[in-house]
C-alpha positions as CSV (number, residue, x, y, z in Angstrom):
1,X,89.2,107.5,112.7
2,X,92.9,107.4,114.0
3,X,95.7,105.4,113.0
4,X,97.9,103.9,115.1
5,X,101.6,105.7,115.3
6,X,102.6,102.1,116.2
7,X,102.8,101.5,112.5
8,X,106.0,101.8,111.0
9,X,106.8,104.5,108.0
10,X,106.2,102.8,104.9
11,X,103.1,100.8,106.6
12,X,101.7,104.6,107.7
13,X,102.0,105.5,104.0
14,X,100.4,102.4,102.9
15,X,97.5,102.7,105.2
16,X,97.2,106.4,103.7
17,X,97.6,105.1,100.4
18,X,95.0,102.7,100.5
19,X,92.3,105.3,102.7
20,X,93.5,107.9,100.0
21,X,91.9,105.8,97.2
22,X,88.3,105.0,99.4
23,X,88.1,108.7,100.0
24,X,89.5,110.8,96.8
25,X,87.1,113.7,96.1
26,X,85.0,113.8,93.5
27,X,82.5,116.5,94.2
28,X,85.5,119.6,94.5
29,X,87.7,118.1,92.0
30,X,87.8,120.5,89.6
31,X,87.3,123.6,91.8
32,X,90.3,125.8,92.1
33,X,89.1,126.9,95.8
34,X,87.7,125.0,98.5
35,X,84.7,126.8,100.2
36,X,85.1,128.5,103.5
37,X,82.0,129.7,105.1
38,X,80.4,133.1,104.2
39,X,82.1,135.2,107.5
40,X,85.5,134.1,106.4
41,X,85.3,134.1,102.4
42,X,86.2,138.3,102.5
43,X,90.0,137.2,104.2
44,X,90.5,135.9,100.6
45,X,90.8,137.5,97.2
46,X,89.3,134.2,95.7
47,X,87.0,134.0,98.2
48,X,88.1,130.5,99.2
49,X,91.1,128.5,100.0
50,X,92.9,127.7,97.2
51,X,94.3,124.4,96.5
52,X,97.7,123.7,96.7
53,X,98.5,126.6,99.1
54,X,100.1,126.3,102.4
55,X,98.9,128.9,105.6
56,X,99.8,129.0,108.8
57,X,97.1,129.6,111.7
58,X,99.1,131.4,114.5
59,X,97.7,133.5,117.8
60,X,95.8,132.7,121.1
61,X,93.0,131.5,119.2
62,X,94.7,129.7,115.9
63,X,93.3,126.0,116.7
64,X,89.3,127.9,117.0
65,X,89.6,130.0,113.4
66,X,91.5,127.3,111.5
67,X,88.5,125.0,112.4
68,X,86.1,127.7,111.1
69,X,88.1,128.1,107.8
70,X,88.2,124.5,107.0
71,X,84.7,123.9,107.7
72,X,82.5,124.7,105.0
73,X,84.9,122.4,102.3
74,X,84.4,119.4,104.6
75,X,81.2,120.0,105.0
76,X,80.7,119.8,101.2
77,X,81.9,116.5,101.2
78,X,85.9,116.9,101.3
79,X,88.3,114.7,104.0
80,X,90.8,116.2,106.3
81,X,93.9,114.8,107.5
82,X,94.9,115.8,111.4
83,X,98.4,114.9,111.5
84,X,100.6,115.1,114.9
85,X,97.9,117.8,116.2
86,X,97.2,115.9,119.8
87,X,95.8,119.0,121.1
88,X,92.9,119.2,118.5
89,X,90.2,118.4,120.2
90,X,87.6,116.7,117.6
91,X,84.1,117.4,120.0
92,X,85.6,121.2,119.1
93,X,85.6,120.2,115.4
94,X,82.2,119.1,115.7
95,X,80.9,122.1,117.3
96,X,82.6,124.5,114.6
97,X,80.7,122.1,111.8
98,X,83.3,119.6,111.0
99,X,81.5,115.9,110.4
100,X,83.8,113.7,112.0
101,X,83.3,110.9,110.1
102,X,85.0,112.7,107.3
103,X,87.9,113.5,109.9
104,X,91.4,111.1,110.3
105,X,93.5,111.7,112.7
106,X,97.2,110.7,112.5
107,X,99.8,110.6,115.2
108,X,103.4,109.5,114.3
109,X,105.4,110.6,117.1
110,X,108.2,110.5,114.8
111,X,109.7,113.9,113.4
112,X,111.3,111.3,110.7
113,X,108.5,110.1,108.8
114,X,106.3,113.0,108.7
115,X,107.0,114.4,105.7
116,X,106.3,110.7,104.3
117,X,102.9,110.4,106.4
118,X,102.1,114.4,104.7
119,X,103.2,113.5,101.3
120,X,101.0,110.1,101.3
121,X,97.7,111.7,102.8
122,X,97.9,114.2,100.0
123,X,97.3,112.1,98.1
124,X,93.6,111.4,98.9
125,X,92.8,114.0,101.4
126,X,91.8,117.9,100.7
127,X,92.7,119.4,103.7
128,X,95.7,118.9,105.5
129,X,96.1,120.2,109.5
130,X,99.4,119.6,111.2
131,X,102.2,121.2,112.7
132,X,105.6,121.0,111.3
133,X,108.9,119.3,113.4
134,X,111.1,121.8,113.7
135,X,114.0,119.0,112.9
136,X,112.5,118.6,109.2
137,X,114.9,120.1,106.7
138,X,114.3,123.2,104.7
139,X,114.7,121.0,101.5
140,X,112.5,118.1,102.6
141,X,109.5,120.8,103.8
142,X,109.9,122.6,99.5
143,X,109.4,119.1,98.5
144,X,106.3,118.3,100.8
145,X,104.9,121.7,99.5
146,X,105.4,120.7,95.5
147,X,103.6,117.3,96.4
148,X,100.9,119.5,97.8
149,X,100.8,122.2,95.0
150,X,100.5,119.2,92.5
151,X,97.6,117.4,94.2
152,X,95.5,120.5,95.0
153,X,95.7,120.0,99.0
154,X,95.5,122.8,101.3
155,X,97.6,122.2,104.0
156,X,97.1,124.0,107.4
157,X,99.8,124.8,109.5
158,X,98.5,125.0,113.5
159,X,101.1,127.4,115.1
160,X,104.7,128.2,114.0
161,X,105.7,127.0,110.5
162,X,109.3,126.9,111.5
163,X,111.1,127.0,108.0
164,X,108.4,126.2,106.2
165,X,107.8,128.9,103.3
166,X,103.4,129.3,103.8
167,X,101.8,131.2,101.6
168,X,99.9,133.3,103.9
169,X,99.9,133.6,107.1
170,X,96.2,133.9,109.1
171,X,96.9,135.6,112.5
172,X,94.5,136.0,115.4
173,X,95.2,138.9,117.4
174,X,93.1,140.4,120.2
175,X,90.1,138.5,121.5
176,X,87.2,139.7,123.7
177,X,84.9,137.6,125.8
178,X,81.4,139.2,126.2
179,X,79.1,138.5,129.2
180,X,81.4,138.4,132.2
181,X,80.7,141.9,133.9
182,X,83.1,143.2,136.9
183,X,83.8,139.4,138.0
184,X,81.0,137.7,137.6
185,X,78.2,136.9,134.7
186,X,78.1,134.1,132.1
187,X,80.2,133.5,129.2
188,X,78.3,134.4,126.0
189,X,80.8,135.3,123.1
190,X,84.2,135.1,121.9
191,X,85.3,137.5,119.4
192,X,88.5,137.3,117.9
193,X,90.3,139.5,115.3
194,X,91.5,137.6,112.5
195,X,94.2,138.9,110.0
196,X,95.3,137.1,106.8
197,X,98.2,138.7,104.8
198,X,100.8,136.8,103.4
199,X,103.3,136.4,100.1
200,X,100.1,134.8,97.9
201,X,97.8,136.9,100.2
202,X,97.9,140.2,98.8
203,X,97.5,142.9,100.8
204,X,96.1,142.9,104.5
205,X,92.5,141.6,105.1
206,X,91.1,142.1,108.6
207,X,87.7,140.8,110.0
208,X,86.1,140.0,113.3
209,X,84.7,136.7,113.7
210,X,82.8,135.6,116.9
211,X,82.2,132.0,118.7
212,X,79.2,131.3,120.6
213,X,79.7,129.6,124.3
214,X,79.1,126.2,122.9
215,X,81.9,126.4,120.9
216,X,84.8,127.3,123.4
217,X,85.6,123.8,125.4
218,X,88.7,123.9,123.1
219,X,90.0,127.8,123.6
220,X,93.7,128.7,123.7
221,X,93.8,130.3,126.8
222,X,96.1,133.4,126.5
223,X,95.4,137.3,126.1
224,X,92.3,137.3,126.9
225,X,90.5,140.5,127.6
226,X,86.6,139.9,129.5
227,X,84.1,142.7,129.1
228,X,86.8,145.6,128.8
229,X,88.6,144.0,132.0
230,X,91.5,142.7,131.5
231,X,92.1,139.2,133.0
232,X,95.1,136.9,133.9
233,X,93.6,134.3,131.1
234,X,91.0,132.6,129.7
235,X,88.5,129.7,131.1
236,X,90.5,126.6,130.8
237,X,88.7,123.9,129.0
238,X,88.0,122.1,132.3
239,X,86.3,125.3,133.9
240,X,84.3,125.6,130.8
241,X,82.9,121.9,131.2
242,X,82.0,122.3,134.5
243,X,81.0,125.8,134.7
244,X,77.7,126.2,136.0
């Protein structure tokens, strides 16, 4: 589902409003951690994401490992709110495990109102994924995160938080793709190094994750390193589509 950015402000947060109510949880309500599938459960003391926290999902492949995290707690029946994310692409989500049909998608090309648009989806929505203006102010963003902390929303943050305060900070550092020999072969494997650290994060945990072919027609396409060789950048999403 998306909503039209051609709604004003307060009817944006009446059209959350209203959705919010239709899809409140009821199944995680009580939970203090949302379920993240079994490889990515050890980057977390709690083994889950716990409500009310902010991270942020930076690196070459931030968009790919946020989609992994999130999974498993829609998959158990909670909604996610994509706000003023244009470049998520939700085929992607569907590969990673994400049902769609429990997936709205928000743009408000409007700096503005989207601490309004964030504040109103938490109210009915478990998962939050946006990225934040970087013309919100420092005292509007502690406000969104109180509204958050008080509903039980995890809110994830695709690239630079800008002022925003996270409480941990999940960074994807080197990545290998596996099955391209010296210039030719077929793409078989991503693996990316994941880090999550952070001032609610304690510690440092590291662990490798890996995506299958299928699930790279959405890949950030820098620092990519192919079979040991290093490469000018990764296969764009149209040569992965067309790739033979």
């Amino acid at each position: 589902m998306t909503i039209s950015s051609a709604l004003t402000a307060p009817a944006l947060s009446e059209v959350l409003t209203a959705l919010g109510d239709r899809v409140a949880p009821v199944s995680m309500a009580f939970e203090r951690t949302l379920p993240t599938p079994a490889d990515c459960a050890e980057l977390f003391a709690e083994g889950g994401l716990v409500r009310g926290r902010t991270l942020s999902s930076t690196g070459p492949a931030a968009t790919t490992v946020m989609l992994r995290l999130v999974a498993a707690a829609i998959e158990a029946g909670g909604w996610m709110a994509v706000i003023d994310v244009p470049t998520l692409g939700l085929d992607a989500a569907s590969e990673l495990g994400i049902a769609l049909e429990r997936v709205v998608a928000i743009d408000t090309q409007d700096a503005g109102v989207w601490a309004d648009v964030v504040a109103a989806a938490a109210d009915g929505f478990e998962v939050l994924v946006t990225r934040v203006p970087s013309e919100v102010r420092p005292s509007t963003l502690r406000k969104v995160v109180t509204r958050l902390q008080q509903r039980g929303v995890v809110m994830m943050v695709v690239g630079d938080p800008g002022p925003l305060a996270c409480d941990g900070v999940i960074d994807t550092g080197r990545q290998v793709w596996t099955g391209v020999g010296a210039g030719w072969g077929r793409l078989e494997q991503r693996v990316v190094e994941v880090t999550a650290a952070g001032r609610r994060l304690p510690g440092q945990r590291c662990r490798t994750m890996e995506f299958p072919v299928p699930e790279l027609h959405h890949a950030e396409a820098d620092n990519v390193e192919m079979a040991g060789v290093e490469a000018e950048g990764a296969p764009s999403i149209h040569q992965l589509s067309t790739a033979s």
